[in-house]
N, C-alpha and C positions, 0 to 999 in steps of 0.2 A: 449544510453542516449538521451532524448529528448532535441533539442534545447532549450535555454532560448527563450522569446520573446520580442523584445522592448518593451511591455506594461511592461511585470513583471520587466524588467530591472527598469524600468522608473520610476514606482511605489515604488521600495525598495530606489532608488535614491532618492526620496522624502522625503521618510520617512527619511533617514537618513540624509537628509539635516535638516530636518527640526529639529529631536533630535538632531543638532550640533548648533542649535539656529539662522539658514537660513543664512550661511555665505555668500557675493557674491565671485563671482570668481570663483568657486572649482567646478561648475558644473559638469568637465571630471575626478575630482578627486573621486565624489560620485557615478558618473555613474561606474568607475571602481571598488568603495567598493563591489556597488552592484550584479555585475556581478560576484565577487570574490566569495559573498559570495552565491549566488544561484547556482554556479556553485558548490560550494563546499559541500553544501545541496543535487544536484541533485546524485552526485556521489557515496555517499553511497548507495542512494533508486537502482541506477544500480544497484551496485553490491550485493544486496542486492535480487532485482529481477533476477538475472543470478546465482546466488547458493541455492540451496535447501535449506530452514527452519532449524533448527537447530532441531527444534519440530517434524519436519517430520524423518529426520534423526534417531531421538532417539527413535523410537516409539516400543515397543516390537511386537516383531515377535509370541513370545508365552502368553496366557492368560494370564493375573494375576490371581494369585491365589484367588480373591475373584470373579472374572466370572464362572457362573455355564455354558460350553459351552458343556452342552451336549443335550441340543435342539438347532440344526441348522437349523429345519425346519420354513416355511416361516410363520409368525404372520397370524392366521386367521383373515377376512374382516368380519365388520359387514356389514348389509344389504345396508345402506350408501355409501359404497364405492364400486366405479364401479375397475374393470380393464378392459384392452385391449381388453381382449378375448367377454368385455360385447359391444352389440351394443348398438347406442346411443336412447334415445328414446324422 
């Protein structure tokens, strides 16, 4: 999980100050909304990047029956396109 940063703290603390219609006093109370709540934003996107796609997971192992996979051979290049094996010129 990446740290939060004072800025982004700072900045959602604002905002929220400022939709509570800029109460004084409560600065340590918004600065903790905010933190609560990026924190709690961030923790999904983790866990989220530490398991595999759910799309990936599902993905069939055999054709669908509407893929015609019986040309496996590689797309012929029109003259346009170079490969590796071309030098460069």
């Amino acid at each position: 999980m990446t740290p939060m940063s004072d800025v982004e703290i700072r900045d959602r603390a604002y905002a929220l100050w400022e939709q509570a219609g800029r109460p004084e006093g409560q600065d340590m109370a918004f600065w903790m909304m905010a933190e609560r709540e990026l924190s709690a934003q961030a923790e999904p996107q983790a866990a989220q990047a530490a398991t595999p796609q759910a799309d990936e997971a599902a993905m069939p192992t055999q054709p669908l029956p509407d893929q015609d996979m019986t040309d496996m051979s590689e797309p012929e290049m029109s003259g346009d396109e170079r490969t590796d094996e071309q030098p460069l010129h």
